[in-house]
BAKE-215658 format. One record per residue (C-alpha): x, y, z. Coordinates in steps of 0.1 Angstrom, whole numbers, plus 2048, in hexadecimal, padded with zeros to 3 digits. Layout:
<pts>
XYZ ...
</pts>
This chain:
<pts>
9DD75A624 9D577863A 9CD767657 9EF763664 A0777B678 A2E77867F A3F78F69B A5F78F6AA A6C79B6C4 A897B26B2 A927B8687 AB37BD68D ACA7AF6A5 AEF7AB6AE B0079269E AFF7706B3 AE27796CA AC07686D3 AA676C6BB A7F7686C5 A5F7676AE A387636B3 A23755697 9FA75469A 9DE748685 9BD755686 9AB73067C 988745675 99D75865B 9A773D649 98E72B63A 9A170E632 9AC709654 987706665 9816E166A 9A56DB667 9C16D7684 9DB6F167F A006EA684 A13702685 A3C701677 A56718672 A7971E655 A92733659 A9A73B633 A97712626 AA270564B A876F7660 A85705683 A716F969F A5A70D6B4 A3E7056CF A187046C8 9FA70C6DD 9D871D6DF 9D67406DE 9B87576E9 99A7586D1 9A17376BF 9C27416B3 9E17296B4 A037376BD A2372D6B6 A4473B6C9 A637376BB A8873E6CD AA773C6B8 AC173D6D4 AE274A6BD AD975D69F AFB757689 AEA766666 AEC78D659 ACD78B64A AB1770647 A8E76D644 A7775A65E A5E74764B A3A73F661 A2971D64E A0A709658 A056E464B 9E86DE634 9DB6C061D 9FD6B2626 A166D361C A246F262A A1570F61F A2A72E62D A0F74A63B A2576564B A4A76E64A A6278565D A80793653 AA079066F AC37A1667 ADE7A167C B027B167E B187CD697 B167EF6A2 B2880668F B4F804690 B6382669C B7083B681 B92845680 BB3854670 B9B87666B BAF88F65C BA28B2648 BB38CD632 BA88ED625 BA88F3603 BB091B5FB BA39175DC B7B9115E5 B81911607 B748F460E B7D8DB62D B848BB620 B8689B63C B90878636 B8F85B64C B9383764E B6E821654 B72804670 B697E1669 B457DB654 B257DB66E B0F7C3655 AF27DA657 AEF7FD649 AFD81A657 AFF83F652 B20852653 B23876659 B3F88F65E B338AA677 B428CC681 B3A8E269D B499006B0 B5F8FF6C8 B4F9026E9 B6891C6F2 B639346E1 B409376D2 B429326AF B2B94A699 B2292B686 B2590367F B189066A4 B078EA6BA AEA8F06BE AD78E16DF AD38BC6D3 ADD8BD6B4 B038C16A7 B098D3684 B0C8BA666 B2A8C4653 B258A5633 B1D88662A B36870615 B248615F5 B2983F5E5 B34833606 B55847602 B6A85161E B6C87261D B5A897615 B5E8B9613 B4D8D162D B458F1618 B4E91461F B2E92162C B2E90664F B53915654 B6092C669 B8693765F B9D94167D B87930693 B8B90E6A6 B6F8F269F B648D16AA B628BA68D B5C89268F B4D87467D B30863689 B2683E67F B03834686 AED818680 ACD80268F AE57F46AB AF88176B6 B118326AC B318396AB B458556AA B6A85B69E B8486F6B4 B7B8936AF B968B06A7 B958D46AF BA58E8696 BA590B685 B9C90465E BB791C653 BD1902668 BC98E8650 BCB8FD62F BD98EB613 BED9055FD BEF9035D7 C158FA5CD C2B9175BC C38918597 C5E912592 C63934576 C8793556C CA591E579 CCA92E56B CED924577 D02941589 D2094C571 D3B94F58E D339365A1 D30917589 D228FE5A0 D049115AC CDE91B59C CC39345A4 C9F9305A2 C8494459F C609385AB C379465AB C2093F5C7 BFA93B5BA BE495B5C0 BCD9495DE BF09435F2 C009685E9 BF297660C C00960620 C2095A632 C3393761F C50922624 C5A90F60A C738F05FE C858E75E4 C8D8C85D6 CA58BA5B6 CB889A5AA CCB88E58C CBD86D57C CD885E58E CD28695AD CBF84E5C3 CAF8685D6 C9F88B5D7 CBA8A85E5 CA68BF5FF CAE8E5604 C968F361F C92917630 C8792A612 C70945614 C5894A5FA C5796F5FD C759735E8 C6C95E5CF C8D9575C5 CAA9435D2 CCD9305CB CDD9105D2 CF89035CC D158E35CF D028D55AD D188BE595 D248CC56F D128C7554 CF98B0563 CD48B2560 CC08B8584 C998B7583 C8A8CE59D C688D45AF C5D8EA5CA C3F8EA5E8 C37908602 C22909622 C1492663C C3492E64E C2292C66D C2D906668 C0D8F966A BF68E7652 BFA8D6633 C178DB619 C098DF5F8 C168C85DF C318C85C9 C348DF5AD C388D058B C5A8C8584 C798D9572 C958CD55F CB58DE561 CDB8D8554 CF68E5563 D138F0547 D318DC542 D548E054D D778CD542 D758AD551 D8F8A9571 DA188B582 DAF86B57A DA484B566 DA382C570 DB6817558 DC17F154F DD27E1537 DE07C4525 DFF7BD50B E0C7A54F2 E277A34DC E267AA4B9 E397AD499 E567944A6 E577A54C8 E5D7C84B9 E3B7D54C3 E227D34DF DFC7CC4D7 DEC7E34F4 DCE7E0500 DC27FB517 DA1801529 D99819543 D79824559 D5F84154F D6585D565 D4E86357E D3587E57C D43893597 D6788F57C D54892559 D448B3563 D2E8AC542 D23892529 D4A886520 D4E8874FA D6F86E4F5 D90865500 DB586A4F3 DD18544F3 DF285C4F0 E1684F4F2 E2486E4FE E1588A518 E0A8AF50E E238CB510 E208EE50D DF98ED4F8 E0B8D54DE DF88BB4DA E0B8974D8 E0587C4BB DE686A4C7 DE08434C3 DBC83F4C9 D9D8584CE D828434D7 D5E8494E9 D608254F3 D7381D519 D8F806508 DAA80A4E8 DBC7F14D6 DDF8014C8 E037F64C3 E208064D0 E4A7FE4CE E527E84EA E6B8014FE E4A818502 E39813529 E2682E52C E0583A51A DF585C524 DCA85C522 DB2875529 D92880522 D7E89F514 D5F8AD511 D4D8CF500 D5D8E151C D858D251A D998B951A DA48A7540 DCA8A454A DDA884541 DDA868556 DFF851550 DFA82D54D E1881954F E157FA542 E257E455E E317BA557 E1E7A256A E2F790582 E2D79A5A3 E1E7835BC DFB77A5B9 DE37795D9 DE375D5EE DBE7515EC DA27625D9 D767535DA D5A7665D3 D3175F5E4 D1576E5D5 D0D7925E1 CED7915D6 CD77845B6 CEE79F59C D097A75B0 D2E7905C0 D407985DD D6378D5D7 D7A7855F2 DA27805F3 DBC77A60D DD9794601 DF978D5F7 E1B79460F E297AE5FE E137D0602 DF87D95E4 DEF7FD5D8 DCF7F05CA DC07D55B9 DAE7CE597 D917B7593 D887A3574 D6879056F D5F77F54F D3A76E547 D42748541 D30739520 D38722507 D447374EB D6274E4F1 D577744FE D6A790510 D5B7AF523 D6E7CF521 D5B7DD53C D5B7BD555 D777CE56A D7B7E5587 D977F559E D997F25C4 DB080D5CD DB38035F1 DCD7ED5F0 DCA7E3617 DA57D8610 D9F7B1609 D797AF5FE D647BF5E0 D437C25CD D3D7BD5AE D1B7C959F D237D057D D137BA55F D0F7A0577 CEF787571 CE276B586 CE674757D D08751566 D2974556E D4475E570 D6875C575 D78771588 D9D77C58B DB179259D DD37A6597 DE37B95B5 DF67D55AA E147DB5B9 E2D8005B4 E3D7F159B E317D458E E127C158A E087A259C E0077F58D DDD77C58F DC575F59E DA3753596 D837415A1 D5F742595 D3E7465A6 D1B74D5A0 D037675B0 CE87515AD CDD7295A5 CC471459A CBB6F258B CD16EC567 CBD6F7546 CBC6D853F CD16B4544 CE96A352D CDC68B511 CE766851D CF96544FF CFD62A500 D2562A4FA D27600500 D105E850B D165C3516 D025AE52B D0C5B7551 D185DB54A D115F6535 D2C61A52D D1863952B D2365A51E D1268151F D216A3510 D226B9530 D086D6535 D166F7522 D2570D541 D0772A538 CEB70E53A CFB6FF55A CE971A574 CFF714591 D176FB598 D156DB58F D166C85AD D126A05A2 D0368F583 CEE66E58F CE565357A CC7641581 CBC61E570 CA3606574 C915E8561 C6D5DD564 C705C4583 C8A5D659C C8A5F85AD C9E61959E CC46155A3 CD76385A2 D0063C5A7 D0C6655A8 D2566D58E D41688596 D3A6A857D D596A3571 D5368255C D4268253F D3E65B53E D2D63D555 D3161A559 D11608565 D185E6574 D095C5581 CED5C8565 CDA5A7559 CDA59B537 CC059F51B CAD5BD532 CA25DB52B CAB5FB53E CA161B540 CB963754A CB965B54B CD2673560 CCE690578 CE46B057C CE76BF59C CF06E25A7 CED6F55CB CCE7025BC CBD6E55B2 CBC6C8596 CB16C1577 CA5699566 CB3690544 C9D67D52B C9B65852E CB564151A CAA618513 CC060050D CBF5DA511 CDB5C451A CEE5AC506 CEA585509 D0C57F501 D2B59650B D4659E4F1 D595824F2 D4156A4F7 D2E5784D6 D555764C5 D5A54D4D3 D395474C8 D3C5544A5 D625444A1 D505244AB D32523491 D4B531477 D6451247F D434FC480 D3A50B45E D5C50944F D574E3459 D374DF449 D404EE427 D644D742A D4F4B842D D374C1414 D514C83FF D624A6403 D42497404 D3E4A73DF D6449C3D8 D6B47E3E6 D8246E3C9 D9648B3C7 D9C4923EE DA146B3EF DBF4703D7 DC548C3EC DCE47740F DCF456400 DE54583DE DE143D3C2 DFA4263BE DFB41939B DF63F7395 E113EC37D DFB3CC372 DE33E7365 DFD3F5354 E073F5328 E243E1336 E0E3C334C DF63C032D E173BD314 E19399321 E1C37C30C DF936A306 E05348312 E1535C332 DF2367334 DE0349333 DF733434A DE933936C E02346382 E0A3343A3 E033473C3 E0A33B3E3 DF5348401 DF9362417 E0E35B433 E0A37E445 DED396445 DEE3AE431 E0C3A241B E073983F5 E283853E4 E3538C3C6 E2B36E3AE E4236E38F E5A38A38B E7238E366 E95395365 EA53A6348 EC63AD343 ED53CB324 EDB3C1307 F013BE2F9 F0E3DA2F3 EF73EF2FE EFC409319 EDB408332 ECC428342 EDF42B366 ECD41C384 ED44313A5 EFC43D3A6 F0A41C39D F1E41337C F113F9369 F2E3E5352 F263DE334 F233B7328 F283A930A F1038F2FE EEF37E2F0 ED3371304 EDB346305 ECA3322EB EB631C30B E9E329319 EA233433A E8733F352 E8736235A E68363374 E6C352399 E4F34A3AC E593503D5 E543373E8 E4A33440D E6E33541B E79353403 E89372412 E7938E418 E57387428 E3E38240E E5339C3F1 E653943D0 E8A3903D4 E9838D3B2 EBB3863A1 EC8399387 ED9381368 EFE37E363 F0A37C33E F29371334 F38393332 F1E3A234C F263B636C F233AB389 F103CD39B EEB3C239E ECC3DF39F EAF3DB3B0 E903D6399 E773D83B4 E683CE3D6 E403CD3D7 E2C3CC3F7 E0D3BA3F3 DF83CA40B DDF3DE402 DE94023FE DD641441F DBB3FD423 DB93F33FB DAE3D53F7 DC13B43EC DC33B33C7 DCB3913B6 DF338B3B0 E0039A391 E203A0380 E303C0386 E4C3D7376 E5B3F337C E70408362 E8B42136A E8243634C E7245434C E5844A32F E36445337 E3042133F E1541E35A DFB434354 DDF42C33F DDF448333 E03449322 E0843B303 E0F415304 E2B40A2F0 E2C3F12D1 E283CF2DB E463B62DB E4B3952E5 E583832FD E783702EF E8535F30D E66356317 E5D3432F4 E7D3352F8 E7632731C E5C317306 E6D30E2EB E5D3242D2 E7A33B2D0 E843432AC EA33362A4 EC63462A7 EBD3542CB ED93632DB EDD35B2FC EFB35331A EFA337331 ED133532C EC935D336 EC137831D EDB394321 ED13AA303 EB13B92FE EA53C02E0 EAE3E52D1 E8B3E52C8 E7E3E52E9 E874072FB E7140431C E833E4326 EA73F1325 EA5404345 E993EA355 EB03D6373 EA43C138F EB43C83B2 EBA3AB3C8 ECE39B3AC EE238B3CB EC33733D0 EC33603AC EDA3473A3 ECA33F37B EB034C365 E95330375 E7333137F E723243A7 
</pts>
């Protein structure tokens, strides 16, 4: 508005300090503000602060304000007056805050011959939160008076000024003075203070910088094959001076740089020597002022160089292993050996000769293998032991190194383990055997599931007193190897032992896939295929099984790695479970995926009880449905039918008046018992032989039946023998035997619970024509003689002996078989 004015007491201020501020309003010069109150408020940035208020000369109002700890870098101080019920802000001052410079340091310069120019570089201190100006100043020496870049009274000499905010510039060559000492600093300023760095007194030409040389020609010496000479250029700016240079070269093999020192760069040439054959050495070269102070320039660009070759030189390493072949007339060899090493190849080595028998005199022996590979596969007669191998390059061939193929059985070491050496490397460790070693070969051999073999996983400890080694080669973390070792004795070759081990573990790829073998309804058999060795990573330690159903907390039980198989027990029946299973190593483990299963109601045999039982039950069923379906015929089955001779063709063959006499019955006299009413008695007719009866010999009688009647059918009476049956006398005739023949003796009863039928007559025939079943033919009708003769209706002329028929008419088959047993029993032919 114009009418208001904001002061403070300081713009900038150090971080954390007191902070004070004056606002006044001039009421006459806002017109607003005449017949109005003023109250007067204060914000720092959007925060309200709160000052004090009071009456100022001339009609103004004042407000002071005191912020005791200022904790902001920057911030502006907002003066505000209230009017028609709002702030309206009508003067502001700006506060920042921060440190006084930090202290450069680390200043260093060099002199660069090129330009001449003094470039410094130096390390800025901790940020001061307000801007600052950094210079780099130079000034003589107050001893002795420089002829320039002199301080002047009050003012020192300015040397530069980095840009960008850069640590670092380049004073130029006009504020130097060469060969003379100066006085040269940084200086830090801002609105708090200055600082300065340390300062250094120096002579520019100490702290020249020279310009590396140039590496011209590099050639090997003739006579003395292990040594080179070089030849080198110093730039044009640097030819004045006096240098001393280095020299510098490895082979890519070489882990580090070799140093040769002390050369002086006025010769420009030089020679070293001790270097390897036929290897390849890069080189590079750097100089400085002899004087041995300054800089030393950098290093020249580099050089490649390779020595020439000679005939390689020492012996090979070599191992081996034999088979019979051919029906043990030949030995399957294989041999591998060791590259030599480069200090032996002297060169790139080209390939290597076998042969069963050494060189002599230039000739050259039959060779079995030339190979560029480190192993051979050859045959050779089973008396041969020894093999000769060497190697050869563009330069020669090496001497022959013997191998004699030694058995092995000497004794093995007594213990042998291996730790991990590091994450690619073993350290293998052995207790040695009694008897003394010349050296000892070890074997290692990556463990996977399909079958591999590594020709170079070997190496030869030719100390035979040592007990310990490293292996390094082709060796990879989380990767089971086995490891053997052979001692090797003068003359023989010791059994080897083995372990395994691991430079490194972790958790298992992954777990095993459960599988539900059984199940029943307390336990159930689980199986898994183990973890393939290569997906193992470490160890396994443990395999743990953990189950659980919806109600009860997780069960586990740990499994030995050796088992492939788990039985879960004390289950309940009918409930699901879920299971999965864990493998364990020493470097961590790995979950399976779940498996659910559910528990039986029933176990094994009480499904198998329980099935027999409802298939007996069913076989039941269907048996009385069956006989339900088939009664008559399973009733004839259990219960057979007795035929009823009254029923019979011979029963209805009786005369009509026998039929209509009723027949005198007398009442039972015992349960179940029937008597026999009325029972005929026929006797053979003369001369006629009847059918045999049983075993016994009838004798033939001679004879006609008597002319008077004579009853032939007894009624038993109460006091008869043979409780309630039909006893029955056979008729004598005059000529007749005595032997009687049982007829037949009836029970009454009803046949298994039959019921009582009424009395009737009944017959039985010993012949074997049909006579009872219905179903047989019946035969003609006859009649009765003797009984129409009991009546006296009998024709006349009626043969007959003392009143009983003894011949049956030839015309009347089915009666000729016929005899009656208890014969005893009847004294005459009479109806009791």
């Amino acid at each position: 508005l114009g009418c208001a004015s904001v002061v403070v007491g300081s713009p900038i201020v150090p971080l954390g300090s007191a902070v004070t501020a004056a606002c006044t309003i001039q009421s006459e010069l806002c017109h607003v503000l005449e017949q109005a109150k003023v109250r007067i408020t204060w914000m720092l940035d959007n925060e309200p602060v709160v000052g004090s208020q009071h009456r100022g000369l001339g009609g103004t109002e004042v407000s002071n304000l005191t912020l005791p700890q200022f904790n902001q870098t920057e911030a502006k101080l907002w003066c505000c007056v209230e009017w028609n019920g709002t702030k309206q802000r009508v003067g502001m001052a700006e506060i920042r805050a921060g440190y006084p410079p930090a202290k450069p340091f680390n200043l260093s310069c060099a002199l660069n011959l090129t330009d001449y120019g003094l470039t410094c570089q130096w390390e800025q201190g901790a940020s001061s939160h307000l801007p600052t100006t950094v210079e780099l100043r130079c000034a003589r020496d107050p001893e002795p008076t420089p002829l320039c870049c002199r301080r002047s009274r009050g003012q020192a000499v300015t040397g530069c000024s980095p840009e960008g905010g850069s640590s670092r510039c380049t004073v130029p060559r006009r504020l130097l003075q060469l060969y003379r000492r100066m006085e040269i600093w940084v200086a830090a300023t801002n609105a708090l203070g200055t600082a300065e760095s340390e300062h250094l007194y120096l002579d520019p030409m100490d702290v020249a910088k020279l310009d590396p040389p140039t590496l011209q020609t590099i050639q090997s010496i003739p006579f003395q094959t292990d040594c080179v000479a070089l030849a080198w250029e110093v730039t044009r700016s640097n030819a004045h001076m006096e240098l001393q240079c280095e020299l510098r070269y490895r082979a890519p093999e070489d882990p580090s740089w070799a140093l040769v020192t002390g050369i002086v760069s006025q010769a420009g040439t030089t020679r070293c020597c001790g270097f390897l054959f036929g290897t390849q050495y890069h080189f590079q070269m750097r100089c400085q002022r002899s004087s041995a102070q300054g800089y030393w320039s950098e290093w020249s660009p580099g050089r490649n160089y390779t020595t020439h070759e000679k005939a390689p030189t020492g012996k090979l390493n070599t191992w081996w292993s034999t088979q019979l072949a051919r029906e043990g007339e030949w030995l399957e060899v294989q041999l591998r050996w060791k590259a030599p090493q480069r200090r032996e190849a002297n060169g790139r080595v080209l390939g290597y000769h076998v042969t069963l028998n050494p060189r002599k005199r230039g000739r050259d022996p039959p060779t079995v293998c030339n190979t560029t590979h480190t192993q051979c596969n050859f045959s050779m007669p089973t008396g041969t032991r020894r093999v000769y191998l060497s190697a050869y390059n563009s330069a020669g061939e090496s001497a022959a190194t013997e191998v004699t193929l030694l058995e092995r059985k000497g004794q093995p070491p007594a213990r042998l383990w291996a730790v991990p050496g590091g994450e690619y490397s073993l350290r293998v460790h052995w207790v040695a055997p009694p008897a003394p070693v010349t050296a000892y070969i070890l074997e290692w051999q990556r463990m996977s599931s399909e079958p591999s073999h590594c020709s170079a996983c070997w190496q030869m400890e030719q100390d035979g007193a040592t007990t310990t080694a490293l292996i390094q080669d082709g060796i990879e973390p989380f990767q089971q190897y086995n490891i053997s070792l052979y001692p090797l004795y003068k003359d023989t070759v010791g059994v080897p032992i083995h372990t395994t081990a691991y430079s490194k573990q972790k958790a298992p790829s992954y777990a095993p896939k459960l599988h539900l073998r059984s199940i029943s309804k307390s336990s159930a058999e689980l199986c898994w295929d183990p973890v393939p060795v290569e997906m193992q990573n470490g160890f396994i330690t443990s395999y743990t099984i953990f189950w659980a159903n919806s109600t009860t907390e997780v069960s586990s039980a740990s499994v030995n790695p050796s088992l492939s198989s788990f039985v879960i027990r004390e289950l309940k029946p009918s409930t699901l479970y879920k299971v999965h299973i864990m493998a364990s190593t020493a470097g961590g483990s790995t979950n399976g995926t779940s498996l659910t299963m559910v528990t039986t109601v029933l176990d094994d045999i009480e499904v198998q009880f329980l099935l027999l039982t409802l298939g007996l039950i069913f076989a039941l069923l269907v048996l009385l449905l069956i006989c339900f379906h088939k009664n008559g015929q399973v009733k004839r089955q259990f219960w057979p039918s007795v035929p009823d001779p009254a029923n019979s063709s011979l029963g209805k063959w009786m005369p009509a008046e026998l039929q209509e006499e009723p027949l005198q019955v007398p009442g039972v006299r015992e349960p179940g018992l029937a008597t026999i009413s009325t029972v005929t008695v026929l006797e053979r007719a003369v001369g006629k032989q009847p059918p045999a009866w049983g075993k016994e010999p009838i004798t033939q009688t001679t004879g006609t039946f008597p002319t008077l009647p004579q009853p032939y059918v007894r009624q038993e009476g109460p006091g008869t023998l043979g409780r309630g049956r039909a006893a029955v006398q056979p008729c004598r005739g005059a000529g007749g035997s005595g032997d009687a023949v049982q007829y037949a003796r009836v029970v009454g009863d009803g046949y298994k619970g039959q019921q009582h039928a009424p009395p009737r007559l009944y017959l039985r025939s010993s012949s074997t024509q049909p006579l009872l079943l219905d179903a047989s033919p019946s035969p003609k009708p006859y009649e009765n003689l003797g009984f129409h003769r009991f009546h006296g209706t009998a024709p006349q002329g009626w043969p007959g002996d003392d009143g009983c028929p003894e011949d049956l008419p030839a015309t009347f088959p089915l009666l000729q078989g016929l005899r009656i047993g208890g014969a005893d029993e009847l004294h005459d032919c009479r109806t009791f």
